[in-house]
N, CA and C atoms of all chains as a GROMACS GRO file, in nm:
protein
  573
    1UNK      N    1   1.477  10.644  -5.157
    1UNK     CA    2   1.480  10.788  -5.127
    1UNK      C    3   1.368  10.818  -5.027
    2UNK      N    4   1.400  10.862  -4.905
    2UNK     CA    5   1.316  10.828  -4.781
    2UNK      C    6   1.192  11.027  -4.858
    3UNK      N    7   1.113  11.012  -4.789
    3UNK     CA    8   0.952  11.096  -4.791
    3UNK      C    9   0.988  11.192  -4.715
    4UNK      N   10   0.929  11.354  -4.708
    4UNK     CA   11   0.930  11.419  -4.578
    4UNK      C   12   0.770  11.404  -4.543
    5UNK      N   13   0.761  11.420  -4.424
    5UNK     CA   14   0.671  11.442  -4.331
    5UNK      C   15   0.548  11.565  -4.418
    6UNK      N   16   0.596  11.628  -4.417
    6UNK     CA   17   0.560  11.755  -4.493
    6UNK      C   18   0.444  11.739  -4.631
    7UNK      N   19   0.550  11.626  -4.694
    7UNK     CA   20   0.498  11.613  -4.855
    7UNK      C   21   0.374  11.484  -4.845
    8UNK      N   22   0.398  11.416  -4.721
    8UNK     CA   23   0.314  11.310  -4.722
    8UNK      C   24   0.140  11.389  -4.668
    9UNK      N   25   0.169  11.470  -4.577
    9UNK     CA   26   0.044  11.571  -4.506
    9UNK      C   27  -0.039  11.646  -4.619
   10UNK      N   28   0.080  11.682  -4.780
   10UNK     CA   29   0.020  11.792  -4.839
   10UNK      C   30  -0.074  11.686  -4.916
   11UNK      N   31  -0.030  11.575  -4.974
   11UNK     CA   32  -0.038  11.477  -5.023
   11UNK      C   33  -0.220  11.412  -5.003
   12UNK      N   34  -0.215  11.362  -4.871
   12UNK     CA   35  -0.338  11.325  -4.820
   12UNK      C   36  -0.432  11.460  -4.814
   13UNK      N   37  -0.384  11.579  -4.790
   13UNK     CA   38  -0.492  11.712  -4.809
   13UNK      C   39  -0.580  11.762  -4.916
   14UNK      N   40  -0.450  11.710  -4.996
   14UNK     CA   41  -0.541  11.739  -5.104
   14UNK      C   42  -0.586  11.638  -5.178
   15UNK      N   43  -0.578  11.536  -5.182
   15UNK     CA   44  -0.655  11.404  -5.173
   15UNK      C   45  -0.825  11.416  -5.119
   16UNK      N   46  -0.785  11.437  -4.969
   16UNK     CA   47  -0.929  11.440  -4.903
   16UNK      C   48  -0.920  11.577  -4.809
   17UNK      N   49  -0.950  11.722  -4.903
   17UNK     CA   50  -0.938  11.821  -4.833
   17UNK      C   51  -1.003  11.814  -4.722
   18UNK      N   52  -1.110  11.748  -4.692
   18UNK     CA   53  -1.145  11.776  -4.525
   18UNK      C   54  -1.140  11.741  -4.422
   19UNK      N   55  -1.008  11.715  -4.406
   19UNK     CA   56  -0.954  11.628  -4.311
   19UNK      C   57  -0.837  11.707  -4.254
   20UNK      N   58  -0.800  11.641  -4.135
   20UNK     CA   59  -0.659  11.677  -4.017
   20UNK      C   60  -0.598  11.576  -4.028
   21UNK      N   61  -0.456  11.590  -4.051
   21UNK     CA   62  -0.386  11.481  -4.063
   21UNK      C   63  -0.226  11.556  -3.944
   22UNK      N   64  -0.212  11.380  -3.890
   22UNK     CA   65  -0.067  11.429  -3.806
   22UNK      C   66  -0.007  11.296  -3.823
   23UNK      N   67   0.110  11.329  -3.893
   23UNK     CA   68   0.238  11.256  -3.936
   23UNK      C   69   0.344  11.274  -3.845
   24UNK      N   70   0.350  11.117  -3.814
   24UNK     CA   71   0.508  11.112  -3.715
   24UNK      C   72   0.549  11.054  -3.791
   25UNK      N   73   0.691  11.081  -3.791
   25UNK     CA   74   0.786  11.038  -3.788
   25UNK      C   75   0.902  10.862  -3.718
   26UNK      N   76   0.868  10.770  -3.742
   26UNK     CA   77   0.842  10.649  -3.616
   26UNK      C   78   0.997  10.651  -3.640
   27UNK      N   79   1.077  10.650  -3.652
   27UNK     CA   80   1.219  10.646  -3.640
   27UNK      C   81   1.335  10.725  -3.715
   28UNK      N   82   1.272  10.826  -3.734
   28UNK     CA   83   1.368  10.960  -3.776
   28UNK      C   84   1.420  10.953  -3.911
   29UNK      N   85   1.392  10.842  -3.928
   29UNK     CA   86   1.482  10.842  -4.067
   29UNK      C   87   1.411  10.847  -4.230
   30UNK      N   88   1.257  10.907  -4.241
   30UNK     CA   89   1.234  10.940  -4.336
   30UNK      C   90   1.182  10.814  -4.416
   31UNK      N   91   1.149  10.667  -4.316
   31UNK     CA   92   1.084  10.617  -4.408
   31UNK      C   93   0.986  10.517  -4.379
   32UNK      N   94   1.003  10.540  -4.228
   32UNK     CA   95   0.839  10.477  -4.125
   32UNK      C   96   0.785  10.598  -4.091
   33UNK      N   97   0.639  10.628  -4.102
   33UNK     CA   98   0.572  10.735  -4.074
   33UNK      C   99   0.455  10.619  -4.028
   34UNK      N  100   0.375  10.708  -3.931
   34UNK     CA  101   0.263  10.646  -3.899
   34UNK      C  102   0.168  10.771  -3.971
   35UNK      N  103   0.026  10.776  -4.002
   35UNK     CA  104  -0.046  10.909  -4.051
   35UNK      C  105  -0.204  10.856  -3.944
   36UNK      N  106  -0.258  10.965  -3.909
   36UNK     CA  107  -0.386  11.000  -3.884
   36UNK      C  108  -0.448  11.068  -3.896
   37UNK      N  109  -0.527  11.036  -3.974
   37UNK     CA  110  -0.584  11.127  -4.072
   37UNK      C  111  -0.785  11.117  -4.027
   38UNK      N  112  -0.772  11.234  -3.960
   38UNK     CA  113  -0.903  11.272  -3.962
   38UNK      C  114  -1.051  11.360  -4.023
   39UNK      N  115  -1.113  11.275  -4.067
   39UNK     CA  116  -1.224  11.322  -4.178
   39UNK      C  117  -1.349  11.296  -4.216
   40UNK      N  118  -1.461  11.398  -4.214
   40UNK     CA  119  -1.570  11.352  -4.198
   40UNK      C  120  -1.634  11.247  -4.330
   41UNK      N  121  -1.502  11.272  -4.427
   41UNK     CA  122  -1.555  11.193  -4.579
   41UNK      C  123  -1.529  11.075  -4.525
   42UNK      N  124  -1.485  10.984  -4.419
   42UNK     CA  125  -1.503  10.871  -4.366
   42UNK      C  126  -1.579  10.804  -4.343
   43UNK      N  127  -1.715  10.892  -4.358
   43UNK     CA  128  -1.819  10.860  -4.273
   43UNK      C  129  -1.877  10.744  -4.378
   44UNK      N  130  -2.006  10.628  -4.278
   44UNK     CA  131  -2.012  10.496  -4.336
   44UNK      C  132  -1.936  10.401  -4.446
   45UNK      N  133  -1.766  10.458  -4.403
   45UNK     CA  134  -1.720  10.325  -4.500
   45UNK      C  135  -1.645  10.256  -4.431
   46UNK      N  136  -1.580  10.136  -4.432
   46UNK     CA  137  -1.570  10.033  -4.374
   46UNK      C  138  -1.406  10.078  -4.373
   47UNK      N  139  -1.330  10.038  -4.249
   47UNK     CA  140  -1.197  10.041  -4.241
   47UNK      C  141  -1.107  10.039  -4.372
   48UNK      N  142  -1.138   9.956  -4.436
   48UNK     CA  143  -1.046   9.930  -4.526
   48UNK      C  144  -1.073  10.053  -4.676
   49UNK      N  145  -1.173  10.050  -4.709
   49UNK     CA  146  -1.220  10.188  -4.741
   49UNK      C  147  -1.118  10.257  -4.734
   50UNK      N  148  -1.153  10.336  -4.629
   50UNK     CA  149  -1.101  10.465  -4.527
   50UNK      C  150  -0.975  10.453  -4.623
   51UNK      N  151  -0.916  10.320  -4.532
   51UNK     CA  152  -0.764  10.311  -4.554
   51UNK      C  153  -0.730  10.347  -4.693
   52UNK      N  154  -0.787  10.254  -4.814
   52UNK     CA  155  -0.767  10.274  -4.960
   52UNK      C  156  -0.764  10.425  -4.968
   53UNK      N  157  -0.846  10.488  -4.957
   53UNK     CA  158  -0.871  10.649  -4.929
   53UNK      C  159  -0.710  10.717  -4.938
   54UNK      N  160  -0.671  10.720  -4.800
   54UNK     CA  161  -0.588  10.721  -4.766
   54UNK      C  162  -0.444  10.694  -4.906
   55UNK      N  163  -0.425  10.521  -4.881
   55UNK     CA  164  -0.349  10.534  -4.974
   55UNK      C  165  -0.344  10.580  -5.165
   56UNK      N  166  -0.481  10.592  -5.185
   56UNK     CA  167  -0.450  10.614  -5.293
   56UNK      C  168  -0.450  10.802  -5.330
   57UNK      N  169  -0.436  10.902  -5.188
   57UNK     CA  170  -0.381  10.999  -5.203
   57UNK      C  171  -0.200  10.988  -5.212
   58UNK      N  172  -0.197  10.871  -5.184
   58UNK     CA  173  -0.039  10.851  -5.182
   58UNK      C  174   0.015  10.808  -5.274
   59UNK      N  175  -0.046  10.789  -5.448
   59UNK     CA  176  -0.059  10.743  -5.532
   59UNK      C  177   0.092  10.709  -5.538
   60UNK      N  178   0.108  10.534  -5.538
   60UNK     CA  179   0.166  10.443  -5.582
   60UNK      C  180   0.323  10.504  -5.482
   61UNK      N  181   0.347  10.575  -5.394
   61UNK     CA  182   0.499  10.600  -5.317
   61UNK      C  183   0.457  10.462  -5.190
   62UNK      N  184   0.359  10.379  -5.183
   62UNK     CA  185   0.373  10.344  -5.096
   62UNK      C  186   0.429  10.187  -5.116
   63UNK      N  187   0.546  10.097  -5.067
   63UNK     CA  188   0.613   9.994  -5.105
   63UNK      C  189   0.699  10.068  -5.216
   64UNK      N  190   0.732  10.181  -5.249
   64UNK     CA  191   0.783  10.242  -5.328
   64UNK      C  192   0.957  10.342  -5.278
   65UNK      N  193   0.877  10.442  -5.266
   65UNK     CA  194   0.950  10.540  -5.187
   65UNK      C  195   0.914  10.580  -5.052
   66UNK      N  196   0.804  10.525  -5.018
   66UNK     CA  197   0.743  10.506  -4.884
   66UNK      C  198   0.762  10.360  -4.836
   67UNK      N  199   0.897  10.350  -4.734
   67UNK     CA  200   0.836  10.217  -4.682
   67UNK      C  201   0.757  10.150  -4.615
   68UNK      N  202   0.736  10.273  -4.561
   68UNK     CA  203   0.640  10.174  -4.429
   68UNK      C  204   0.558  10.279  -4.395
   69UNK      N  205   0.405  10.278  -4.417
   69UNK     CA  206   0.302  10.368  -4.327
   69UNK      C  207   0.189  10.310  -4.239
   70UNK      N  208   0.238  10.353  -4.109
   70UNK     CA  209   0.101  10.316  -4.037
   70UNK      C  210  -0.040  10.406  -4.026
   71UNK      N  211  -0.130  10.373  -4.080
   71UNK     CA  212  -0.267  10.446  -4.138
   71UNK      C  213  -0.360  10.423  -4.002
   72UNK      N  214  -0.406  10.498  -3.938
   72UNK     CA  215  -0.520  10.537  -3.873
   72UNK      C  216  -0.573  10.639  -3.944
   73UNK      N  217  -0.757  10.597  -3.945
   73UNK     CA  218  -0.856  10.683  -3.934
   73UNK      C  219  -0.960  10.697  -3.855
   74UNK      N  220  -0.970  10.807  -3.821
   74UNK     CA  221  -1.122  10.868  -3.773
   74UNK      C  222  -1.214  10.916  -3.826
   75UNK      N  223  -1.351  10.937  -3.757
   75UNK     CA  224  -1.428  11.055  -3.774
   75UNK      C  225  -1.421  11.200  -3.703
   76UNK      N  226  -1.363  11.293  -3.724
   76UNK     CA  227  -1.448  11.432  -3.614
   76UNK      C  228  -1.497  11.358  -3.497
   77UNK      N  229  -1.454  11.413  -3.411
   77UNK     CA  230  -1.531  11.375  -3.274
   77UNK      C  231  -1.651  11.453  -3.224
   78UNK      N  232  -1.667  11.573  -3.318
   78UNK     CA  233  -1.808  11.612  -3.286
   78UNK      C  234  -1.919  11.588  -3.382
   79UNK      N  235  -1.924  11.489  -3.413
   79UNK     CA  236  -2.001  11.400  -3.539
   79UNK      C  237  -2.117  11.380  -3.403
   80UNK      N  238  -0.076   8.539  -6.732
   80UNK     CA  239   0.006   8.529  -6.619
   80UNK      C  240  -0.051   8.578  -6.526
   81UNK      N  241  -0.110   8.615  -6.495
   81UNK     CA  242  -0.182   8.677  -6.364
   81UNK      C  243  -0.264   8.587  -6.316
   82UNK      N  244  -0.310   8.469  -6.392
   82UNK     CA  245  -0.419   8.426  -6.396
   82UNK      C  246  -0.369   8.308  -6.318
   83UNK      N  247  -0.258   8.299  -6.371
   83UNK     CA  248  -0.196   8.141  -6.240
   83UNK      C  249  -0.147   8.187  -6.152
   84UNK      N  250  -0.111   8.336  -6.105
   84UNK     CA  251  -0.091   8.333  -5.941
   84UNK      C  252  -0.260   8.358  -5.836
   85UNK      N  253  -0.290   8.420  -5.954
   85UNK     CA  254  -0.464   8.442  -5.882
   85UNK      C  255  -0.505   8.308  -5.854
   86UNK      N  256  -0.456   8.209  -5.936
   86UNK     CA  257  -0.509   8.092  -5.951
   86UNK      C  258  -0.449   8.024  -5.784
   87UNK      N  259  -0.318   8.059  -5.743
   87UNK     CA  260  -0.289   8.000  -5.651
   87UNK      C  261  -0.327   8.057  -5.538
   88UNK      N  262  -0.341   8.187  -5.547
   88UNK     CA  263  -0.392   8.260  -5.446
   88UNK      C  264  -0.551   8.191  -5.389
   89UNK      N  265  -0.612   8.195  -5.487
   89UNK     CA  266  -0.747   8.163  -5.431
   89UNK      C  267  -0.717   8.007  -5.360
   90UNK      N  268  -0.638   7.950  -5.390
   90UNK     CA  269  -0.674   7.772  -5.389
   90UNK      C  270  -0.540   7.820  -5.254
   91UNK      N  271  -0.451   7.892  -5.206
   91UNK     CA  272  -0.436   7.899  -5.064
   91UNK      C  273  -0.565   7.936  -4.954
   92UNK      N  274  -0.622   8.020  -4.999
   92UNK     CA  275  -0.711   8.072  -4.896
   92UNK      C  276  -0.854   8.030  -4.942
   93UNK      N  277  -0.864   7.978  -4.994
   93UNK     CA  278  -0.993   7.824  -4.995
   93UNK      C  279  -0.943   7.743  -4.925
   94UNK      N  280  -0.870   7.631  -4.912
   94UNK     CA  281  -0.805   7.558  -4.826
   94UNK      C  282  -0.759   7.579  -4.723
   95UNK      N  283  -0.742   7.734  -4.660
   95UNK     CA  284  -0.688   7.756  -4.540
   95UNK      C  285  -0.822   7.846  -4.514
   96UNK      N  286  -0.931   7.831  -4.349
   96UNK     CA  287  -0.975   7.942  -4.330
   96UNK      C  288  -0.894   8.086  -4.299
   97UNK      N  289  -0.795   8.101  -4.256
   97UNK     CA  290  -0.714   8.191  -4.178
   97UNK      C  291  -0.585   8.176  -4.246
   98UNK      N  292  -0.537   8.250  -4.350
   98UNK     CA  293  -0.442   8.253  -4.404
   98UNK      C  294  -0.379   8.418  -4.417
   99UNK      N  295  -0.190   8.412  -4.390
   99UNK     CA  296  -0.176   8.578  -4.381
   99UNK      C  297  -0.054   8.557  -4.511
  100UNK      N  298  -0.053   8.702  -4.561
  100UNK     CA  299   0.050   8.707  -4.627
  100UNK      C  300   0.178   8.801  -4.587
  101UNK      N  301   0.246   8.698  -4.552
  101UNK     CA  302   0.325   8.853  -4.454
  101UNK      C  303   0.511   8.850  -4.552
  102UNK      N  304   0.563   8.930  -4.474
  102UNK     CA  305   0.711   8.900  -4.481
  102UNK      C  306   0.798   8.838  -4.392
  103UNK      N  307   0.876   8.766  -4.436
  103UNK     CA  308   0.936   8.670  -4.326
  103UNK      C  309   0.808   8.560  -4.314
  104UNK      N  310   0.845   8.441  -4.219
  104UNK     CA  311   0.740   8.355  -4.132
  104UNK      C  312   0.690   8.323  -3.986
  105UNK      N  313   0.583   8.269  -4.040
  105UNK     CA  314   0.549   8.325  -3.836
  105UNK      C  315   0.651   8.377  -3.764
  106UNK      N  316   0.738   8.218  -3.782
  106UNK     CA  317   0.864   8.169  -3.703
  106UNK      C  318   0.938   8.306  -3.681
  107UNK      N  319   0.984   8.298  -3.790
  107UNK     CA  320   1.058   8.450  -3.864
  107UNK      C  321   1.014   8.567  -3.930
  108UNK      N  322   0.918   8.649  -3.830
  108UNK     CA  323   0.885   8.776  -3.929
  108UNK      C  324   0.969   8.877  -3.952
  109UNK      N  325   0.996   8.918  -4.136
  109UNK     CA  326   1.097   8.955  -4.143
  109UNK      C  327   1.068   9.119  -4.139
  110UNK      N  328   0.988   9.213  -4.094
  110UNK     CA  329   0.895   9.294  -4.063
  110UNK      C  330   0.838   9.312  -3.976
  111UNK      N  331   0.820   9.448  -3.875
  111UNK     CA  332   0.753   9.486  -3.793
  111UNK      C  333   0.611   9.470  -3.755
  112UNK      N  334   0.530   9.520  -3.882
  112UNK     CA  335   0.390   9.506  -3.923
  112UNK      C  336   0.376   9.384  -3.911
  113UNK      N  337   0.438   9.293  -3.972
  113UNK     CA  338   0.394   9.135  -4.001
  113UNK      C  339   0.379   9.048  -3.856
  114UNK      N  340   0.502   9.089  -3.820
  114UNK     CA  341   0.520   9.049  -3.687
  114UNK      C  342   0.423   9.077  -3.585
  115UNK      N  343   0.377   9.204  -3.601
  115UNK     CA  344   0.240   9.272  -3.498
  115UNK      C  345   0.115   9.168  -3.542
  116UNK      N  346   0.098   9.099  -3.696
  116UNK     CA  347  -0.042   9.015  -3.723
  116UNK      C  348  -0.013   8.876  -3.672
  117UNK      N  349   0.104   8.821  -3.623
  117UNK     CA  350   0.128   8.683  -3.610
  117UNK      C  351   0.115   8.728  -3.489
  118UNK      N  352   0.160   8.768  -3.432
  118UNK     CA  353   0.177   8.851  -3.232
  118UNK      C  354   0.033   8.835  -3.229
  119UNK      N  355  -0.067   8.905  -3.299
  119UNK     CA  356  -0.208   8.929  -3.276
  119UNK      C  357  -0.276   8.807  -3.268
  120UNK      N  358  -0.258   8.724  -3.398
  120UNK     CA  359  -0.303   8.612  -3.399
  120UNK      C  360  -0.278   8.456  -3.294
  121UNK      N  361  -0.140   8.464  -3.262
  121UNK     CA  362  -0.149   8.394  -3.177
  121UNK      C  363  -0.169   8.427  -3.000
  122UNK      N  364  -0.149   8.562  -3.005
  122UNK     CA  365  -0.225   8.596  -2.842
  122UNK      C  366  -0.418   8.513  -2.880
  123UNK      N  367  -0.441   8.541  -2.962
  123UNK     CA  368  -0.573   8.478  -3.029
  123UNK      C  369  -0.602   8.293  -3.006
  124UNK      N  370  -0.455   8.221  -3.026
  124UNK     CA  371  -0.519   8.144  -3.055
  124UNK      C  372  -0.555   8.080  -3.172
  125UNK      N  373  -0.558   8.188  -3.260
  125UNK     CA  374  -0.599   8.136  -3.392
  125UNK      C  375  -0.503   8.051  -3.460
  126UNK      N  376  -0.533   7.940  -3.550
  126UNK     CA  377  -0.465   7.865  -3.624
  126UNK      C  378  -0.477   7.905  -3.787
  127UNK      N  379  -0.362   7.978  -3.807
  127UNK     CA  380  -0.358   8.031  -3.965
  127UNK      C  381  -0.194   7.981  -4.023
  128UNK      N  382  -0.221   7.971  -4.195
  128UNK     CA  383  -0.134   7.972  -4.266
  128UNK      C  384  -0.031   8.066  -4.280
  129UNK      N  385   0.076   8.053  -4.291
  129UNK     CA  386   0.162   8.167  -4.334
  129UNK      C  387   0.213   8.174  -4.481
  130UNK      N  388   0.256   8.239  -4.550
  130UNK     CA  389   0.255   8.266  -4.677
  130UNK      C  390   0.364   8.380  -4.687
  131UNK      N  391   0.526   8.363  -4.692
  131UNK     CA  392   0.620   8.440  -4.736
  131UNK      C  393   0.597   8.511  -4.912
  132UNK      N  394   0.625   8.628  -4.866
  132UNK     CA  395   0.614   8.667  -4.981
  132UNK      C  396   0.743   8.705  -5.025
  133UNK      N  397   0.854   8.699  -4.957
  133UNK     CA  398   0.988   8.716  -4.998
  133UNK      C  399   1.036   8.601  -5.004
  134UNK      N  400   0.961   8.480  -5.022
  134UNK     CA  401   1.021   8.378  -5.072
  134UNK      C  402   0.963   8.418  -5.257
  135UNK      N  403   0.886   8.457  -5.270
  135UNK     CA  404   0.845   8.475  -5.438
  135UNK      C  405   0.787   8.574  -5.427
  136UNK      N  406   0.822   8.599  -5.558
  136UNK     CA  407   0.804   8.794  -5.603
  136UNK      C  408   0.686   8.805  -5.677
  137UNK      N  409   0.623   8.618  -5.757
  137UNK     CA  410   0.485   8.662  -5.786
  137UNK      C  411   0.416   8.644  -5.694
  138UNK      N  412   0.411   8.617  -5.623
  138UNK     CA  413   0.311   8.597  -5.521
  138UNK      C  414   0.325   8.785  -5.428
  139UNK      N  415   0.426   8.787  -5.447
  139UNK     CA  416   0.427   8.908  -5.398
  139UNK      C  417   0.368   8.997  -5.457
  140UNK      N  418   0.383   9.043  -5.538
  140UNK     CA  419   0.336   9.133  -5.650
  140UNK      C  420   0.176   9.104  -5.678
  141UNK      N  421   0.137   8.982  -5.699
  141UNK     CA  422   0.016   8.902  -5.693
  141UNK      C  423  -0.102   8.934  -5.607
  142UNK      N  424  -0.025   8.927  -5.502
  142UNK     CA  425  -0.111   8.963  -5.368
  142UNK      C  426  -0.175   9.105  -5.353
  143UNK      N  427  -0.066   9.170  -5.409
  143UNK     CA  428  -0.131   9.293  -5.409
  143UNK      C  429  -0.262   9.372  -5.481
  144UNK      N  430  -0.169   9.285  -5.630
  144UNK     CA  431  -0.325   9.324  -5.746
  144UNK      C  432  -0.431   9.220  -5.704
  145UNK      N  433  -0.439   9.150  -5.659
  145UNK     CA  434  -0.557   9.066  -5.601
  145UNK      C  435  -0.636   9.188  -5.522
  146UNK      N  436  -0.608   9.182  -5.429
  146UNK     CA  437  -0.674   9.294  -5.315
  146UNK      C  438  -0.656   9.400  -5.350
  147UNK      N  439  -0.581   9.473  -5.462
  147UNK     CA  440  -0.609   9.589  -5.500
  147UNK      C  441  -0.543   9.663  -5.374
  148UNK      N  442  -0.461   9.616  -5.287
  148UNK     CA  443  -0.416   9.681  -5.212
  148UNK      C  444  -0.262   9.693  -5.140
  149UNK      N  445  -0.165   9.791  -5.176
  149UNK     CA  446  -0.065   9.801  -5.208
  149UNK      C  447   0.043   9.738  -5.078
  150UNK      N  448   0.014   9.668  -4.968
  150UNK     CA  449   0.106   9.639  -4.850
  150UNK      C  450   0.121   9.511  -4.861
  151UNK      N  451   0.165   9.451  -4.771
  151UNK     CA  452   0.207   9.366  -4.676
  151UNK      C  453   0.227   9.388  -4.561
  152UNK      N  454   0.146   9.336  -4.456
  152UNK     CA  455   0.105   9.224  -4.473
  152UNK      C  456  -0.098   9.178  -4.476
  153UNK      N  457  -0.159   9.095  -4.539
  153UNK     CA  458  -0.262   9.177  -4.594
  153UNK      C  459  -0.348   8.929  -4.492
  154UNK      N  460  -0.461   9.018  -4.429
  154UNK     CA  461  -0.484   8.886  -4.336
  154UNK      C  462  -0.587   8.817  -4.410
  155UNK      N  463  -0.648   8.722  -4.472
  155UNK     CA  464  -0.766   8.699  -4.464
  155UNK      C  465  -0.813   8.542  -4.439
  156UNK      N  466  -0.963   8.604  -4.384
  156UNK     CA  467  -1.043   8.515  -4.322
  156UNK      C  468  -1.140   8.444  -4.400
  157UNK      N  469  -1.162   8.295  -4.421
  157UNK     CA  470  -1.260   8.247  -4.533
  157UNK      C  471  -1.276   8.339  -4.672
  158UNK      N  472  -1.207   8.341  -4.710
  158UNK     CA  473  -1.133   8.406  -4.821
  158UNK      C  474  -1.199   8.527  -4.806
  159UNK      N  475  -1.186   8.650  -4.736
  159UNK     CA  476  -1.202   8.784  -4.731
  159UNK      C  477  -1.094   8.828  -4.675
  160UNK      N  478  -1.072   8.938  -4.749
  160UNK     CA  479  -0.978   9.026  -4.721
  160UNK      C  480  -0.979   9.094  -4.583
  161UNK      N  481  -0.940   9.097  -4.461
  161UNK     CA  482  -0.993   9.178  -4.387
  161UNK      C  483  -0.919   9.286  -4.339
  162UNK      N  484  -0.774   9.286  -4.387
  162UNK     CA  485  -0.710   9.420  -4.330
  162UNK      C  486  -0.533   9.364  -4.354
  163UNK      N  487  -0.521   9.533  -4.307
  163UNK     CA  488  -0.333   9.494  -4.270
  163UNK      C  489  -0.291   9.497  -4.122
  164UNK      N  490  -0.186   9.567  -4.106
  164UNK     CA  491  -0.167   9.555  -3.967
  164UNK      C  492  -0.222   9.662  -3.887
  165UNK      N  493  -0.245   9.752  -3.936
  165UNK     CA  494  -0.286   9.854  -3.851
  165UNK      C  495  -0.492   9.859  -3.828
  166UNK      N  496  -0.543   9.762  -3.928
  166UNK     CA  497  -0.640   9.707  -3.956
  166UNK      C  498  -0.695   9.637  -3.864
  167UNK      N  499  -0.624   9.554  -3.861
  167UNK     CA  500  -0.596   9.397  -3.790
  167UNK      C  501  -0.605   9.431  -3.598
  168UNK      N  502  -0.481   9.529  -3.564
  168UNK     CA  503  -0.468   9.525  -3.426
  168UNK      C  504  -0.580   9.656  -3.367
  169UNK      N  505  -0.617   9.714  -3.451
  169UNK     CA  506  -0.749   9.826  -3.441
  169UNK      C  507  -0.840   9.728  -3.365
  170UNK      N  508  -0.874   9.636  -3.498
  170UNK     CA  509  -1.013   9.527  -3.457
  170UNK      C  510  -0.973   9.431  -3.328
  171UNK      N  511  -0.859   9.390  -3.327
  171UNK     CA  512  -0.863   9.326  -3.181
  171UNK      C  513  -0.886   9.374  -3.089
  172UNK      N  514  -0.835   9.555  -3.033
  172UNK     CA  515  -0.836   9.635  -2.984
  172UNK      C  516  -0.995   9.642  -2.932
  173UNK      N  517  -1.087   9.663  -3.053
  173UNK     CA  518  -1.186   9.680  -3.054
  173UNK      C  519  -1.313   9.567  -2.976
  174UNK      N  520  -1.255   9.470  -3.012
  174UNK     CA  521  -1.284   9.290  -3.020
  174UNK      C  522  -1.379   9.298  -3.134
  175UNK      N  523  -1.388   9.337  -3.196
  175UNK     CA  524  -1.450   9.324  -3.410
  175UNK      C  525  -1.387   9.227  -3.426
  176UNK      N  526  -1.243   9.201  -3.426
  176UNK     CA  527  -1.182   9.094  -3.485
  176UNK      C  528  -1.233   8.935  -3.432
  177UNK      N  529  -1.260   8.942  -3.318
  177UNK     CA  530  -1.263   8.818  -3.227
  177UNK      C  531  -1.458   8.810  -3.258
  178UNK      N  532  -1.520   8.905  -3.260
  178UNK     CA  533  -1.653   8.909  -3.343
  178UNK      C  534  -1.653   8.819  -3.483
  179UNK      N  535  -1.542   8.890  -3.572
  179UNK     CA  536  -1.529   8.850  -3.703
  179UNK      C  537  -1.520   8.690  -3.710
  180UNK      N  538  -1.436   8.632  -3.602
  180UNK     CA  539  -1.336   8.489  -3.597
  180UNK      C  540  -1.476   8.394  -3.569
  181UNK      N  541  -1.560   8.469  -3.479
  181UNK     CA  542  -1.728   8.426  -3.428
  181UNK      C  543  -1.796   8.372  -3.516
  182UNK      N  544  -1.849   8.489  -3.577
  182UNK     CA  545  -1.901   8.504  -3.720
  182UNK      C  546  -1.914   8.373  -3.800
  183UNK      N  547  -1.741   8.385  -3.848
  183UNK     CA  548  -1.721   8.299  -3.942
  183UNK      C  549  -1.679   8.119  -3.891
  184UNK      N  550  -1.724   8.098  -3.782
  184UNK     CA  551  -1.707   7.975  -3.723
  184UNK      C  552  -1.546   7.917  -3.657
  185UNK      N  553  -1.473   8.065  -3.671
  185UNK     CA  554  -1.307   8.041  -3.675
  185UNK      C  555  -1.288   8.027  -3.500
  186UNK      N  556  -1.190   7.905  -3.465
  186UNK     CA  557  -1.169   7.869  -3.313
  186UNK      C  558  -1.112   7.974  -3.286
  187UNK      N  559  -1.060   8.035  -3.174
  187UNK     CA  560  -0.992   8.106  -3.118
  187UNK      C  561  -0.979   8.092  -2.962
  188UNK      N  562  -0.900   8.151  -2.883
  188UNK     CA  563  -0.925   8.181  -2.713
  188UNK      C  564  -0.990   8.268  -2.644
  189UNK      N  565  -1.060   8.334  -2.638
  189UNK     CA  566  -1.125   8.410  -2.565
  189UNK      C  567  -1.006   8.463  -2.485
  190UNK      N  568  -0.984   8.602  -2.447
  190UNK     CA  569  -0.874   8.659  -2.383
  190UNK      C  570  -0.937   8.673  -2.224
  191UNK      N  571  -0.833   8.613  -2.163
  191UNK     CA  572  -0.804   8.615  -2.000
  191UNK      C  573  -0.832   8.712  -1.961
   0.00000   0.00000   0.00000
């Protein structure tokens, strides 16, 4: 059962409210999304970190009902 | 039961410095992502193991509670975990990765 766009954004927000996140869509069909998710709670942790971060606002849809997410993170660029 | 795939897990990537766990094989990645870490690795140079995880479902499943981390395809170097794919082609991007390969005494090519 493919994800919306929508539920994956509210998902990571409130996970790590202080962050910007922009979800594409990578082939329309509701079940490759890429996410970038930008946030200053990033700050000094190591990529993979970040990433865990990330997925475990996505608690357990990911290899699930999520097939496929490509995860970028940042910091704020006025850090 | 956990304890003999952990068991095999470690005794692949002790024996291999550069071992990935992907889907599909090199040859055949049966996955996008996976395909982007073998693509990465051999523009590299690097000489690593491959490790289907859709050939076995404990190892699949395995892999994950090992690293505590829910994907495929998941790379590591002298037995550290170092990323997935979006991980992986960041740090090449970056050259961290080709730092990392330094580091840890791992051959590689230096890019043209």
């Amino acid at each position: 059962m493919p994800m919306d766009a929508k539920t994956i954004e509210n998902m990571i927000l409130e996970s790590i409210p202080d962050s910007t996140v922009h979800i594409e869509d990578l082939r329309g069909d509701g079940d490759h999304y890429s996410a970038h998710v930008i946030s200053s709670a990033f700050e000094g942790k190591s990529r993979i970190e970040q990433h865990k971060m990330v997925q475990s606002a996505l608690k357990g849809k990911l290899d699930g009902e999520l097939h496929a997410l490509a995860i970028q993170t940042s910091l704020p660029k006025n850090t | 039961m956990q304890n003999v795939i952990f068991d095999r897990i470690e005794k692949d990537i002790s024996n291999n410095d550069v071992v990935l766990y992907m889907k599909g094989s090199a040859e055949f990645p049966q996955c996008g992502f996976s395909a982007l870490v073998v693509q990465t690795l051999s523009q590299l140079g690097v000489t690593f193991k491959d490790v289907d995880v859709l050939e076995d479902k404990d190892i699949r499943q395995g892999i994950k509670d090992y690293a505590d981390w829910p994907t495929i395809p998941q790379l590591y170097v002298k037995k550290e975990f170092v990323g997935g794919a979006d991980i992986i082609r960041e740090m090449y991007e970056s050259g961290e990765l080709q730092d990392l390969l330094t580091q840890k005494n791992i051959t590689f090519t230096a890019a043209a």
